[in-house]
N, C-alpha and C positions, 0 to 999 in steps of 0.2 A: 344484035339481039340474040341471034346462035349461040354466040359466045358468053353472053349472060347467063341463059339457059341451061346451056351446059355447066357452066362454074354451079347455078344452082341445084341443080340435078348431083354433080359432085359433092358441093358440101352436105346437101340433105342425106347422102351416103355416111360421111365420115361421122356427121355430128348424131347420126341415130333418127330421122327423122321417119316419117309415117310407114317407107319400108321396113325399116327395122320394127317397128311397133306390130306387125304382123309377123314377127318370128317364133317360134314355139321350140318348148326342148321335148323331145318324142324319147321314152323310156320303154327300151323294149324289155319287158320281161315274161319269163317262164313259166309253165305248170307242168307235169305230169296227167293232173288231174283233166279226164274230156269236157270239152264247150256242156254248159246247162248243168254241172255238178254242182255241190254247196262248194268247193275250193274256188271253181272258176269265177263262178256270181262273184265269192267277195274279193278274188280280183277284180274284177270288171268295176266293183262298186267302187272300190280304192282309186280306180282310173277313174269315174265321175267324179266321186270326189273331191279329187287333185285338181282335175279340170275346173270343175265350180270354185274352188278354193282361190288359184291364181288367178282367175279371172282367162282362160283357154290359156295361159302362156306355160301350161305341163299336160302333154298329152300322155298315156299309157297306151301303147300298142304289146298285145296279150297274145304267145303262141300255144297253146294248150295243147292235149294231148300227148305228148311225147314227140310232136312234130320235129324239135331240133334237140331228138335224143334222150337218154337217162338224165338223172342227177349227174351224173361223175362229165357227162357229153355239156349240160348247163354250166359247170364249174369251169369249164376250161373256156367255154365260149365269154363266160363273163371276164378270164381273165387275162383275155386277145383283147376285149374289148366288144363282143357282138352281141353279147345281150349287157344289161346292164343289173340284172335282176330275176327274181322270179321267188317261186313257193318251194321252199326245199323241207325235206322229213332231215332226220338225223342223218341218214348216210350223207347229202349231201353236203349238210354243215360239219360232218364231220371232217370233210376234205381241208376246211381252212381252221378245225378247233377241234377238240377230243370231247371239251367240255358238258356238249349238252348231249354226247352218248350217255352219260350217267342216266338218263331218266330211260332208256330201255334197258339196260342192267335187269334181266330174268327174276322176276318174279321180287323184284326190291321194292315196286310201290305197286299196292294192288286194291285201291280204289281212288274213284274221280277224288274224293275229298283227300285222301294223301297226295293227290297228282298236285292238287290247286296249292294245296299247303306248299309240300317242297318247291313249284313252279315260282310261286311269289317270292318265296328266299333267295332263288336261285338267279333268277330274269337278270337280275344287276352285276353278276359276276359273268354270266353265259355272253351277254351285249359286250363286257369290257372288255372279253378275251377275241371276241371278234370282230370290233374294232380296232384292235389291233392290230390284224391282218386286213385293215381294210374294208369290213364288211361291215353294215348298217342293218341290224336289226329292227324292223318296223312294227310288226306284231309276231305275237306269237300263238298257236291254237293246237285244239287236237285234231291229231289225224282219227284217232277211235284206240281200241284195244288188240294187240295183235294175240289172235289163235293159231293154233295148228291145222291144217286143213288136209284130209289125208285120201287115197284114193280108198283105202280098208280104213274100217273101224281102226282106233288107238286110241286105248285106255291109260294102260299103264305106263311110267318110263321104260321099261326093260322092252317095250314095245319097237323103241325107237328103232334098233336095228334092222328091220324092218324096213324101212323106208327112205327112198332117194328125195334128199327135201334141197327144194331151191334156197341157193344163198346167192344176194346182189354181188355184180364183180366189182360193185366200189366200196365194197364192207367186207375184208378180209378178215378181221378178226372174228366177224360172225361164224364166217365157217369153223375157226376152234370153238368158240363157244359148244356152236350145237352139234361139233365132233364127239366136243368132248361127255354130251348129253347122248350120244351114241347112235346120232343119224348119221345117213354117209350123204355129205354133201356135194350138191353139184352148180357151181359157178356158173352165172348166167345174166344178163343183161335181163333188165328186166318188161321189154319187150320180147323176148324171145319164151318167155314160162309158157303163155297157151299153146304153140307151136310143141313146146318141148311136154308139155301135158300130153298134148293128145299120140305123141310118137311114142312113150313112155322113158323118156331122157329121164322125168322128175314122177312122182307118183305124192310129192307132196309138197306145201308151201305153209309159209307166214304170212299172216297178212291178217289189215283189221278186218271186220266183218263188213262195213261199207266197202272197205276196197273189193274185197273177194266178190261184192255183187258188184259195182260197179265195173270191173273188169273182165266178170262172166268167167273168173279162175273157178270160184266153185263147181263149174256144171262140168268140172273133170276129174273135182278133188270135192266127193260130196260128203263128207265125214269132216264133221270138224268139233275138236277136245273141247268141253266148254269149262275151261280153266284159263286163265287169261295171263299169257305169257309177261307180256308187260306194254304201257301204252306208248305212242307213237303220238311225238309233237309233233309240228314244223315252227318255221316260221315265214315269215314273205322279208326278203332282203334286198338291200342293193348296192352294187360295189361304192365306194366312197366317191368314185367319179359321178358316179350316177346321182349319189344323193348331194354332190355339192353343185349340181347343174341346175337343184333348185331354187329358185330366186331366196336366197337365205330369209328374208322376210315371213315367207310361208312356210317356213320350212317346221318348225313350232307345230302351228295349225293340222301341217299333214302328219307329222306323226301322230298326233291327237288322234286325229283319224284313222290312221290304221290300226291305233293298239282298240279305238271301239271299235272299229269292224272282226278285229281281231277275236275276240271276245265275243260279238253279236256268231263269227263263225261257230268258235268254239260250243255253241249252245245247242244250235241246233247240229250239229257235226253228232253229238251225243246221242241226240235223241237219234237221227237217221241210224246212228252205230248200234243201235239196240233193237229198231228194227228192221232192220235189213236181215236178219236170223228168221225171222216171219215170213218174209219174200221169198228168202232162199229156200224154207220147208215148202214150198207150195212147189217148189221147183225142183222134189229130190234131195234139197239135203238132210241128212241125220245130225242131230245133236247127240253126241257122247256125253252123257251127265255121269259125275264121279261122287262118292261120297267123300267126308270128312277126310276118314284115311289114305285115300287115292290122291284127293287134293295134299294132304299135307309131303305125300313123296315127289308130288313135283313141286312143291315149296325147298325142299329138301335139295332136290338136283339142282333148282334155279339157283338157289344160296352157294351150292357148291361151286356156282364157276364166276363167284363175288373174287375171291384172291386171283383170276384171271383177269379181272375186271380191273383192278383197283389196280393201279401205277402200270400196267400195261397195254389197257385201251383207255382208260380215263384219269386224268393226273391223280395222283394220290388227294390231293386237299379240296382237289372238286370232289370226289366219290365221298366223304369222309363227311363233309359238309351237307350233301346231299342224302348221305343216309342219316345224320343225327337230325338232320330234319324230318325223316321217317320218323324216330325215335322220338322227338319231341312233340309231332302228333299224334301219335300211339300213345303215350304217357297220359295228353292231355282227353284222351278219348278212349278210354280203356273198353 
């Protein structure tokens, strides 16, 4: 009877029986964003989700905060193999694609309604090119609008010299960009900016108006330009291993899912982005308002570091592509 026993206890192994019925595939992935933010929620909601979807056979376990590092520190874990995923801004899809740095390109799209236009043309070439390298675009949302945030007042461009402004060390080209706009930049993880705020390493930063409150950067850098450099996507990814580990059956269903949550992000991501500028005046910041002609010379310097932009941080036929979709809803919206 032992001997029965055990041959059955073996083939209920090989052939998949009741044990195996309780296996799950556990997806770990990333944020920057801290636990209780709107990024984190719509992960979190993404992992119910999935879990409701498969029926528990896809869990999402979520490190948030900056726990295991930057973007550039996410990129490299994803591609040992230790995370499978997470929420990345442009820098860190820039590490596997150039493609969707187009949509921060200084002062190229300067409203939500030009953002959604170009986004929707765009979405099907940005996914192609980073599936290519392997990477699985889920959804895509906004981060907000990035300003300038400065320890002194800054009105003008000619101001810029003036001031040590952080740039991420996994975005090199940024630092020409805004060299060549005439800040003297200083390379930093971007863990380390409030450290290097309050020592006076930096005395100023980029960043949307959500981030800067929810990182508490403003309450070192309480000046910020209210001109709006350009806006800040992400998207939530996963390497191709990670997303073929879902029962391909569901796998339909789950993207469905992330591009609405995607979306359901994006909405209120907007609204929090506009007032968090409300939050932060209660708390010491000044807003710099500019008129027409002050706006139009940082239109002026943005545009000017477009030929740095184009075939040198973002392919020539992505950029090309991405601004005549500017153009084509300018035309249509005069």
């Amino acid at each position: 009877m032992r001997l029965y026993a055990a041959l059955f206890v073996l083939m209920t192994a090989l052939i998949g029986g009741p044990a195996a019925a309780d296996a799950k595939v556990t997806l770990k992935l990333a944020t920057l964003a801290p636990e209780g933010s709107t990024w984190w929620k719509s992960l979190r909601t993404l992992g119910d989700e999935w879990t409701r979807i498969t029926d528990g056979e896809v869990e999402v376990k979520i490190y948030a905060g900056g726990v295991v590092g930057n973007e550039t520190a996410m990129v490299r874990k994803m591609n040992i193999g230790q995370l499978h995923g997470g929420q990345m801004t442009n820098i860190g899809l820039n590490m596997y694609d150039r493609g969707p740095q187009v949509i921060q390109t200084p002062m190229l799209i300067r409203t939500n309604e030009e953002l959604d236009h170009v986004m929707a043309g765009m979405i099907p070439t940005f996914e192609a090119r980073l599936e290519e390298k392997g990477i699985i675009a889920l959804n895509w949302g906004d981060a907000g609008w990035v300003h300038l945030f400065t320890g002194e007042p800054m009105k003008v461009p000619s101001d810029a010299g003036n001031f040590k402004i952080y740039t991420y060390d996994g975005d090199p080209e940024a630092v020409k960009l805004f060299e060549a706009v005439g800040f003297n930049s200083v390379v930093l993880s971007s863990t380390d900016v409030l450290p290097s705020l309050q020592s006076g390493l930096i005395n100023a930063f980029p960043s949307t108006r959500l981030g800067a409150l929810a990182l508490q950067w403003f309450a070192l850098s309480k000046n910020m330009l209210d001109v709006p450099w350009a806006p800040l996507v992400g998207a939530t990814v996963l390497t191709e291993a990670g997303w073929t580990a879902i029962p391909e059956e569901h796998r339909a269903e789950c993207k469905a899912a992330a591009v609405r949550i995607g979306g359901e992000m994006s909405s209120t991501i907007r609204k929090q982005d506009g007032k968090a500028v409300g939050v932060m005046e209660k708390y010491g910041l000044s807003v710099t308002q500019v008129d027409d002609a002050t706006r139009a010379q940082w239109n002026t310097v943005g545009e000017g570091t477009w030929p740095s932009v184009r075939g040198k941080i973002v392919p020539e036929d992505v950029f090309d592509k991405a601004r005549g979709l500017v153009e084509e809803y300018r035309a249509a919206n005069p």
